[in-house]
LODOSE-624397 format. One line per field, with one value per residue (C-alpha): residue number from 0; residue in one letter; x, y, z. Coordinates in steps of 0.001 Angstrom, whole numbers, plus 500000, padded with zeros to 6 digits. Last residue first. Example, Ala and Ser with C-alpha at 12.3 -4.5 7.8 and 13.67 -1.06 7.14 Angstrom:
nr	1|0
rest	S|A
x	513670|512300
y	498940|495500
z	507140|507800
end
This chain:
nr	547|546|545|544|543|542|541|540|539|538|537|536|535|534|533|532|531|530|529|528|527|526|525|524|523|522|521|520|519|518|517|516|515|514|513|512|511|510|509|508|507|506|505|504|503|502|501|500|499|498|497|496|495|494|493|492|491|490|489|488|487|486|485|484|483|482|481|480|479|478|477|476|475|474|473|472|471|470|469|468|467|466|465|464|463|462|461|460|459|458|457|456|455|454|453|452|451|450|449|448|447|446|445|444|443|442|441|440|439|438|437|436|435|434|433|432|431|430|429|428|427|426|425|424|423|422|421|420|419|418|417|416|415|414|413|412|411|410|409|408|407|406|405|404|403|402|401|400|399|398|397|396|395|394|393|392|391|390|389|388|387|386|385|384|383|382|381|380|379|378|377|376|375|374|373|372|371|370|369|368|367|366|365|364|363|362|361|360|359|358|357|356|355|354|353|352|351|350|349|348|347|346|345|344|343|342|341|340|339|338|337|336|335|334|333|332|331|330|329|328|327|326|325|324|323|322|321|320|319|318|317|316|315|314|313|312|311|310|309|308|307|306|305|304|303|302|301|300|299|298|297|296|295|294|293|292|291|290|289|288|287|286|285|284|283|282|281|280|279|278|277|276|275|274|273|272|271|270|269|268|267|266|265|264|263|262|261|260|259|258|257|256|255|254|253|252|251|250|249|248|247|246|245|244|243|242|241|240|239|238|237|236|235|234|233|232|231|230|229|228|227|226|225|224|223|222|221|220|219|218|217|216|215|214|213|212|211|210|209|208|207|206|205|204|203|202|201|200|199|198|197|196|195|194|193|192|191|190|189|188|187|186|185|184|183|182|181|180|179|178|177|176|175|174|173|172|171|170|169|168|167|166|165|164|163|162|161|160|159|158|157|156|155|154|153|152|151|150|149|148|147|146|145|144|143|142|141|140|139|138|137|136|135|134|133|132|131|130|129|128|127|126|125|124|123|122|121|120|119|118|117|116|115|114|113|112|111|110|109|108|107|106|105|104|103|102|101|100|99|98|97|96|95|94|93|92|91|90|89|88|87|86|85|84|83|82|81|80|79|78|77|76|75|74|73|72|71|70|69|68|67|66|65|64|63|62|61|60|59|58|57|56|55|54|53|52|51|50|49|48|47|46|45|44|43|42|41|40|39|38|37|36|35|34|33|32|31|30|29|28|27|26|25|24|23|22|21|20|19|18|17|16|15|14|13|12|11|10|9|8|7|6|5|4|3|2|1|0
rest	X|X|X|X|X|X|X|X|X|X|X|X|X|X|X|X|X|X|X|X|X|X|X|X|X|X|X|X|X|X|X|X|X|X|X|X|X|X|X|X|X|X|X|X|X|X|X|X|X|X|X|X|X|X|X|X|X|X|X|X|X|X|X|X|X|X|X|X|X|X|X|X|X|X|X|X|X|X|X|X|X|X|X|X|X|X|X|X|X|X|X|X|X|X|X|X|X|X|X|X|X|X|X|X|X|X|X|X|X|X|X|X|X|X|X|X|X|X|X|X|X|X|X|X|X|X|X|X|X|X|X|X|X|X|X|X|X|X|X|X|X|X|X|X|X|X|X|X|X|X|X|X|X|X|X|X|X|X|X|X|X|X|X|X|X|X|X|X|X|X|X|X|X|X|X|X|X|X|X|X|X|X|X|X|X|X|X|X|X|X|X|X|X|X|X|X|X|X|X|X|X|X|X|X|X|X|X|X|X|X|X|X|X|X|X|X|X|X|X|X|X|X|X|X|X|X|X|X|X|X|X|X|X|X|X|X|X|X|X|X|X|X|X|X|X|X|X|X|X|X|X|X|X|X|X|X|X|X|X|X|X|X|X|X|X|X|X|X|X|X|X|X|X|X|X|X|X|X|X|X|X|X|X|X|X|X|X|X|X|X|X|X|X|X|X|X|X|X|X|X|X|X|X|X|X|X|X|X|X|X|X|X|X|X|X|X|X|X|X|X|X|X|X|X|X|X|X|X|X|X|X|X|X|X|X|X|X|X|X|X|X|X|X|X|X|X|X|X|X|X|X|X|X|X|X|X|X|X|X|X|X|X|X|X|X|X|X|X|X|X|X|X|X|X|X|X|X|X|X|X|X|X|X|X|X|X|X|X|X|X|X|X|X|X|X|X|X|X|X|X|X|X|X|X|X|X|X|X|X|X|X|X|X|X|X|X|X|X|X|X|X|X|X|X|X|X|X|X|X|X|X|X|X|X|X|X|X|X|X|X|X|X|X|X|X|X|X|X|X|X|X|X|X|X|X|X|X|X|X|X|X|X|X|X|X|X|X|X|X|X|X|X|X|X|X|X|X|X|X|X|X|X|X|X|X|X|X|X|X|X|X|X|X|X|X|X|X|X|X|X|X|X|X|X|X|X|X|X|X|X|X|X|X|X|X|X|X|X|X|X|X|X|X|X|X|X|X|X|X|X|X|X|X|X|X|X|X|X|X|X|X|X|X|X|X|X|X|X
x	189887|188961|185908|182833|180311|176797|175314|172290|171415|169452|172052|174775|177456|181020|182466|181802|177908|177219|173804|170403|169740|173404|174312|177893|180543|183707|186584|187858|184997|182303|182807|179865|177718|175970|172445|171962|170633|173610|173719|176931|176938|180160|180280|183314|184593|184182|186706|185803|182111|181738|179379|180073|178280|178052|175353|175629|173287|176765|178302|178397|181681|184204|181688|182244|179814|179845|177287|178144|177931|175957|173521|175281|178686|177607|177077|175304|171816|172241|173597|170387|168034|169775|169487|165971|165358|167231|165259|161835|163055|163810|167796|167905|164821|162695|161034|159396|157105|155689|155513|153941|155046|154936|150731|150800|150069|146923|145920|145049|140674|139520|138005|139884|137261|136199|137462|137661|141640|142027|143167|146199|146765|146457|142875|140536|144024|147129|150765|150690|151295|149783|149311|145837|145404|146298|148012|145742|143048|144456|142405|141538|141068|138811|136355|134009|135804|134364|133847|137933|139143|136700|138531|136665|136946|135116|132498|135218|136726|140421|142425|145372|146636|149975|153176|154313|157659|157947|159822|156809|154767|153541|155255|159207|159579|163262|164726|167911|171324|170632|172377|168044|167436|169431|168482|164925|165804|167831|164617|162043|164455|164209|160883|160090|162265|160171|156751|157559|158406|155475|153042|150984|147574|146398|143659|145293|148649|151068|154715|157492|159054|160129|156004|154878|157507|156950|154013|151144|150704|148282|149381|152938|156125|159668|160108|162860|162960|165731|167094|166598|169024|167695|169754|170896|167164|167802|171215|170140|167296|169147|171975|169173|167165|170221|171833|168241|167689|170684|170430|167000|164399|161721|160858|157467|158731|161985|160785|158241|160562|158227|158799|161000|161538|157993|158451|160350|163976|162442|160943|158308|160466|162625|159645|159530|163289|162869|160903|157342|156155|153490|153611|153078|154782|156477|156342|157958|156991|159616|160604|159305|156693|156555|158680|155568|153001|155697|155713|151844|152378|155179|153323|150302|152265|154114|150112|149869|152491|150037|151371|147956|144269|145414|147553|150952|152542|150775|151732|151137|148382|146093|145355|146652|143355|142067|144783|144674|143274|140303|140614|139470|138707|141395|143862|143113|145176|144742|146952|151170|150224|148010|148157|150208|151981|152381|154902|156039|152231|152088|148563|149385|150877|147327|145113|147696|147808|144046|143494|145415|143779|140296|141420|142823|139256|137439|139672|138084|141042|142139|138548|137811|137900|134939|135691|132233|132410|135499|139063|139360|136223|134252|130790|128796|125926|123174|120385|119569|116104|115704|113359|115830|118044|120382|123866|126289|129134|132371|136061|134304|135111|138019|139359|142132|138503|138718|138951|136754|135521|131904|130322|127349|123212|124456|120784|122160|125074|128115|127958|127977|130864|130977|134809|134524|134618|132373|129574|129032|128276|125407|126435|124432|121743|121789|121515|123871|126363|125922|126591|129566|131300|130469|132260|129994|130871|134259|136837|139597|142912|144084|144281|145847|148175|149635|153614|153897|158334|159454|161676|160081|158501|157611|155435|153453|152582|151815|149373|147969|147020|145548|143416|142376|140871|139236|139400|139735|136071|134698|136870|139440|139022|140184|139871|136246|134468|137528|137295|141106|139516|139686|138286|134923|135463|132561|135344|136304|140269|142403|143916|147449|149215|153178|155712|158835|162539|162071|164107|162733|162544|160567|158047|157644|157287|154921|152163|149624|149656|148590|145978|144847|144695|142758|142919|139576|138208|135726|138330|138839|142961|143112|146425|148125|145311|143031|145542|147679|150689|153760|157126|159353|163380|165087|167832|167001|163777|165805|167580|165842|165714|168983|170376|171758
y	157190|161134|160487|161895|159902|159180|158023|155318|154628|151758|150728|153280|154509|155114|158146|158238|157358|159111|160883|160095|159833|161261|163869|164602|163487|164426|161524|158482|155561|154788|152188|149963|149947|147103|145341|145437|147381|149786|151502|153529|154976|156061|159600|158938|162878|163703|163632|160213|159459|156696|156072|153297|150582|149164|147913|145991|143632|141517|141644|144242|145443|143254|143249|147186|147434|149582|152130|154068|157616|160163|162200|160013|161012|164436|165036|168490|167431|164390|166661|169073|165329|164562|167561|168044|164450|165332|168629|166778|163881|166555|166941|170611|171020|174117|172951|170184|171252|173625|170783|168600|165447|167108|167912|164434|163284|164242|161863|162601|161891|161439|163322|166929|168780|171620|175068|178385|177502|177176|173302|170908|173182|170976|170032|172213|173688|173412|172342|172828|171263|168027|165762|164456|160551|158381|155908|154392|154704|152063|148965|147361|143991|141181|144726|143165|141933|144828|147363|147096|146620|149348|151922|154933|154433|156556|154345|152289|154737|154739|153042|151991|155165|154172|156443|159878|160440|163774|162840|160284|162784|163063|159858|159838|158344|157894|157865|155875|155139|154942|157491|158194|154605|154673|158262|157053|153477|154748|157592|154447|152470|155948|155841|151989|152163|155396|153665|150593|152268|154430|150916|150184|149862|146194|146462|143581|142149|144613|143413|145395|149087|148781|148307|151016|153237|152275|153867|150715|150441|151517|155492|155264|154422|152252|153255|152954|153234|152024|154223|152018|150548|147614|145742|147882|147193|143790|144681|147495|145452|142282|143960|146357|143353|141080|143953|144743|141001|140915|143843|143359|145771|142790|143439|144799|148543|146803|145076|147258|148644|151092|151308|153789|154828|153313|151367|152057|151468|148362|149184|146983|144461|145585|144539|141013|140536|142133|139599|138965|141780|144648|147251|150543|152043|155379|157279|160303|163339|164353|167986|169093|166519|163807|161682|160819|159985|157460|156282|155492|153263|151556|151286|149687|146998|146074|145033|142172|140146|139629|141010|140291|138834|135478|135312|133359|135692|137922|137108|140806|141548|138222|135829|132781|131410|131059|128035|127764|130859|130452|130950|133987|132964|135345|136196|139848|143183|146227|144747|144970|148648|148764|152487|154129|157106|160181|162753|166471|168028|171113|171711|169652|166891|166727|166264|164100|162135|161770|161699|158416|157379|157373|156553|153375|152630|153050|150942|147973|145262|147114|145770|148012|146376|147858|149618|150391|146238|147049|145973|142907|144551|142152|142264|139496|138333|135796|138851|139542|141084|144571|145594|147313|144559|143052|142702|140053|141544|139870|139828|137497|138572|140494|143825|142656|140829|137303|135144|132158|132023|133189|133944|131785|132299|132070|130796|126816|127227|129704|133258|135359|137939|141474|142403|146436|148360|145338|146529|149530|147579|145304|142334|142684|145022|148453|151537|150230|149958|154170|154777|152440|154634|157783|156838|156893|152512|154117|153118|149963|149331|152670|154761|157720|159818|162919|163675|167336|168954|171309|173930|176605|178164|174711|174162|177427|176764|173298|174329|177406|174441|172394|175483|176141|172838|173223|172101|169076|167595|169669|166716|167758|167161|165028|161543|161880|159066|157861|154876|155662|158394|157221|154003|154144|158362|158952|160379|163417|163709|164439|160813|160246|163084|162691|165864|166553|167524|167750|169857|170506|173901|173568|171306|173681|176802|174744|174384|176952|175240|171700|173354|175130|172014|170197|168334|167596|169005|171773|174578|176011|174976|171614|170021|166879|164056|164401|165070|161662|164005|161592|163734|162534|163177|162600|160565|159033|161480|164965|163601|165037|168806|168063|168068|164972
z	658083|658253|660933|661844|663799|664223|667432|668078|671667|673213|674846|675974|673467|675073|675845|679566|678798|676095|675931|673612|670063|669167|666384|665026|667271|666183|665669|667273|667533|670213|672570|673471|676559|677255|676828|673021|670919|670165|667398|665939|662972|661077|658867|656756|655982|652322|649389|647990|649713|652742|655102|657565|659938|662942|664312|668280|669859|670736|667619|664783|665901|663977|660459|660429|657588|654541|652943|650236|650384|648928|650927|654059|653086|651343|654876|655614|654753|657039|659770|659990|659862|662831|664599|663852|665317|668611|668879|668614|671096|673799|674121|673259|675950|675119|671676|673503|675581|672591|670028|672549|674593|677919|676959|676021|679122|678781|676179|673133|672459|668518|666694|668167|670884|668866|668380|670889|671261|667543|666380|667479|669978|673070|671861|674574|675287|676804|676475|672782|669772|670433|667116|666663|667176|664283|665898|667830|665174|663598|663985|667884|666282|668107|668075|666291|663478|661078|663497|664252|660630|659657|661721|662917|666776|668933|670062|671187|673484|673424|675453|673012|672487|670193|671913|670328|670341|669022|665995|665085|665593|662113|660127|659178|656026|654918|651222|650412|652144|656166|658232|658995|659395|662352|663728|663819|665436|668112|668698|668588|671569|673635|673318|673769|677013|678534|677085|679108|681998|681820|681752|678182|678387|677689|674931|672904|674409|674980|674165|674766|674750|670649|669829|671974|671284|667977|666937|666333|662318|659350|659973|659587|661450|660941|657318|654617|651541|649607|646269|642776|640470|639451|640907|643966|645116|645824|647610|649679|650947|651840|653474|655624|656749|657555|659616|661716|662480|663609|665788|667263|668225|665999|662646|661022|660308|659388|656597|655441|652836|650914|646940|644828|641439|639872|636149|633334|635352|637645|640773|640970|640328|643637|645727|644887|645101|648935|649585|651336|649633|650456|648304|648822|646170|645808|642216|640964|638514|635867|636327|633509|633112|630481|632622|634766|631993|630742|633984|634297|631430|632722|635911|634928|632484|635592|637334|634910|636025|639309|642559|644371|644120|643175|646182|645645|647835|650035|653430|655321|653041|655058|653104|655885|656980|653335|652610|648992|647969|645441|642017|640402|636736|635729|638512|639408|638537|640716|643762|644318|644573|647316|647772|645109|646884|644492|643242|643398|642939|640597|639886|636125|638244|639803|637033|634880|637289|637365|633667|633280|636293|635117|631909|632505|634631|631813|629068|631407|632270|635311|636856|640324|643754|645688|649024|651214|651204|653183|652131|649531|647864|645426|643899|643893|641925|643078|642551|646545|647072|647870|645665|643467|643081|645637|644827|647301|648889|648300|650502|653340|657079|658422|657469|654659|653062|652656|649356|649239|645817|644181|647325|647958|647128|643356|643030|642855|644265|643386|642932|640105|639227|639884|639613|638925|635337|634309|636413|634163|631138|632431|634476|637449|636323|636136|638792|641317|638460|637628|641670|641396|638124|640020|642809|646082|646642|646852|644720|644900|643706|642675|645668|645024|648249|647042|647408|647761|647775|650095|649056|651532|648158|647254|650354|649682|646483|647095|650125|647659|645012|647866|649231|645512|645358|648335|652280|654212|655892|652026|650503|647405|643565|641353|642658|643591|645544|647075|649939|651015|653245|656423|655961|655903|654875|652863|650032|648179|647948|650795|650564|652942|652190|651726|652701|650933|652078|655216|658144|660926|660693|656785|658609|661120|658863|657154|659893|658819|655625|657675|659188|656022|654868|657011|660654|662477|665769|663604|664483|661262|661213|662491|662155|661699|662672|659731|657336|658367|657459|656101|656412|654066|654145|650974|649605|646141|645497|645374|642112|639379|640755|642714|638655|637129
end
């Protein structure tokens, strides 16, 4: 098969959170032109493809995966014709566009919602959403007791013109600004249909299907069994997720897919509790790859780290399918505060807990990066951004904090602007004359920017350009089959090969544990942080060249 139909099995992704990557009119929010301006970076660090999260119209509740329009581009972000030069431009640096669609749920400013509002409960356009009546006598009570992702009760009861409530529901199992739309209505098919269709036409690489173990619902909608545990991180036996239904989605959506010259790709956001589960998503006629959230939820632990990378491999080895793999994005804390220790709640964390979790995020990074499969890297991610957990309240955005009352901070920690320079109103993340950036960086991160960075060959960003240089160079790790050194993973030790007939065995090295560990004979390729007298330090990952 040609690199054209291949690219997808072992590429670099570079997730821009478009609101946080770059602001390019000065207004203190991130856009496309931004991110355009920007490209010669990507294409110097090396990616293969970049991912947006959703640049399509929306009232941004939740940062723009509450779509009003999904084919056509927000005002906050740019035009169509500014997303059409961005792919342009990205493909002439040979970097691929993966979009962001959100399939499970609409805005409550769609135009199918706006047409519901306007009828009765139960009229035509309320059956291309889940607007069911409520229980007791005047259907005064939701009609089951799922609960919304966000917190609180996953149904919003309809009130008629005057006001007064109608004892229908309609349900949204993010924010009641999010209803769930009905897969079963011909409609909502179409919607889609026409929406890949849109955007593959314009020249985008692929898309990122948010939610994608949701869309179908049990029929009669049954209520949870235990209702303190429905939370997406536990999702099996849910009513409201991974439903047999949902395959017949994706085969269709496929067939679209392969129609294009190149064929388009699909990556899943699914949330699984096994590997099994995930891998049926990614079945030959259905999507080619699917997030492993394993290890962006899992402890800095090296046993934990084997068993999670032997389980993945092999469940998605039968059916064919490349691993993803992921240890950042923009719906969890960064992890150098999550590798450095715990912080409970609002609790800042200390410099010597961010200097541990930083050096323990750039192990991790080059580990999943000798990885076989596709990795995700997230914006600043190779920088070493830390979560910014003091923010001002009446800053944050995120429904999940408004909507427990603040009992959950949300995600705007880790969505804060990217630094690019040591100075400035926004440290260069927009024009020197523009706005204050939406939400506050730290000043601290002046050291941690682009520009701070690019003089220090051992600075996180230089490390991470590095690695990703000596992955494209090893047909090993493009390649190779992954084996384990079973007598060195021991003592918070991985070990584990690369191999490819012809080609040098690339062998990684990482070391989470609490002593150094001898590194093997040959040349040393890449290395998240220094040797210590030839041997590998903890909290250090190094890669390895070798002719055995």
């Amino acid at each position: 098969m040609s690199e054209q139909l291949v690219w997808w099995r072992n590429a670099v992704v570079y997730q821009i959170y478009p609101k946080s990557f770059a602001d390019g009119n000065g207004d203190g929010v991130g856009d496309l032109s931004g991110a355009a301006s920007r490209l010669d970076y990507l294409q110097a660090l090396g990616v293969d493809a970049v991912w947006f999260s959703p640049i399509f119209p929306s009232p941004q509740c939740d940062g723009g995966y509450d779509v009003s329009d999904y084919r056509d581009i927000d005002p906050l972000f740019g035009t169509i014709a500014d997303a059409e030069r961005f792919i342009q431009e990205a493909h002439k640096r040979r970097i691929r566009v993966i979009l962001d669609v959100v399939p499970n749920h609409s805005s409550i400013e769609h135009p199918f919602f706006i047409e519901a509002m306007k009828t009765s409960p139960g009229s035509a356009a309320w059956q291309r959403f889940h607007c069911v009546q409520g229980k007791g006598a005047n259907g005064e009570l939701p009609p089951n007791n799922w609960q919304s992702i966000f917190g609180g009760i996953a149904w919003t009861q309809i009130r008629n013109e005057t006001g007064a409530p109608t004892g229908w529901w309609y349900l949204h199992l993010f924010d009641s600004g999010q209803p769930d739309l009905n897969w079963n209505h011909p409609d909502v098919v179409k919607e889609f249909d026409d929406t890949l269709r849109f955007w593959f036409d314009r020249g985008v690489d692929g898309i990122r299907i948010d939610v994608a173990q949701g869309m179908v619902k049990q029929a009669g909608y049954p209520d949870v069994k235990d209702v303190n545990d429905a939370t997406l991180l536990d999702p099996h036996a849910r009513p409201y997720f991974d439903q047999p239904e949902v395959h017949d989605i994706y085969r269709r959506w496929r067939k679209i897919a392969d129609s294009y010259d190149a064929p388009r790709v699909f990556v899943a956001e699914a949330w699984l509790d096994t590997p099994e589960k995930r891998a049926r998503y990614l079945r030959a006629d259905e999507l080619h790859t699917g997030f492993n959230f394993d290890l962006l939820t899992a402890e800095w632990n090296a046993e934990a780290w084997k068993r999670i990378i032997t389980d993945s491999i092999a469940a998605d080895a039968l059916v064919g399918a490349p691993t993803t793999w992921v240890t950042e994005n923009h719906d969890v804390r960064r992890s150098p505060t999550r590798y450095g220790g715990r912080v409970v709640h609002r609790q800042v964390a200390t410099p010597q807990h961010l200097a541990l979790g930083r050096v323990r995020a750039l192990a991790a990074m080059h580990t999943i990066l000798a990885l076989p499969g596709t990795t995700y890297l997230f914006n600043g991610q190779e920088l070493g951004l830390e979560e910014v957990i003091d923010l001002d309240d009446a800053q944050r955005q995120d429904p999940h904090f408004h909507r427990t009352r603040g009992e959950h901070l949300g995600r705007d920690g880790c969505r804060v602007p990217m630094p690019w320079s040591r100075t400035g109103v926004s440290l260069g993340f927009g024009p020197p004359t523009g706005s204050q950036p939406w939400l506050s960086q730290p000043a601290s991160w002046a050291m941690l920017s682009v520009e701070a960075q690019e003089a220090s060959p051992s600075s996180s960003l230089n490390r991470t350009r590095r690695a990703i240089e000596v992955r494209r160079t090893q047909q090993a790790l493009l390649c190779g089959a992954l084996e384990w050194d079973n007598d060195r993973c021991k003592d918070g030790v991985v070990v584990f090969r690369r191999v490819f007939a012809g080609h040098p065995t690339v062998v990684c090295i990482a070391n989470m544990g609490s002593t150094t560990t001898p590194a093997v004979a040959g040349d040393l390729l890449c290395t998240s942080g220094d040797l210590v007298g030839g041997e590998v330090p903890p909290n250090t990952t190094a890669w390895f060249a070798t002719r055995d």
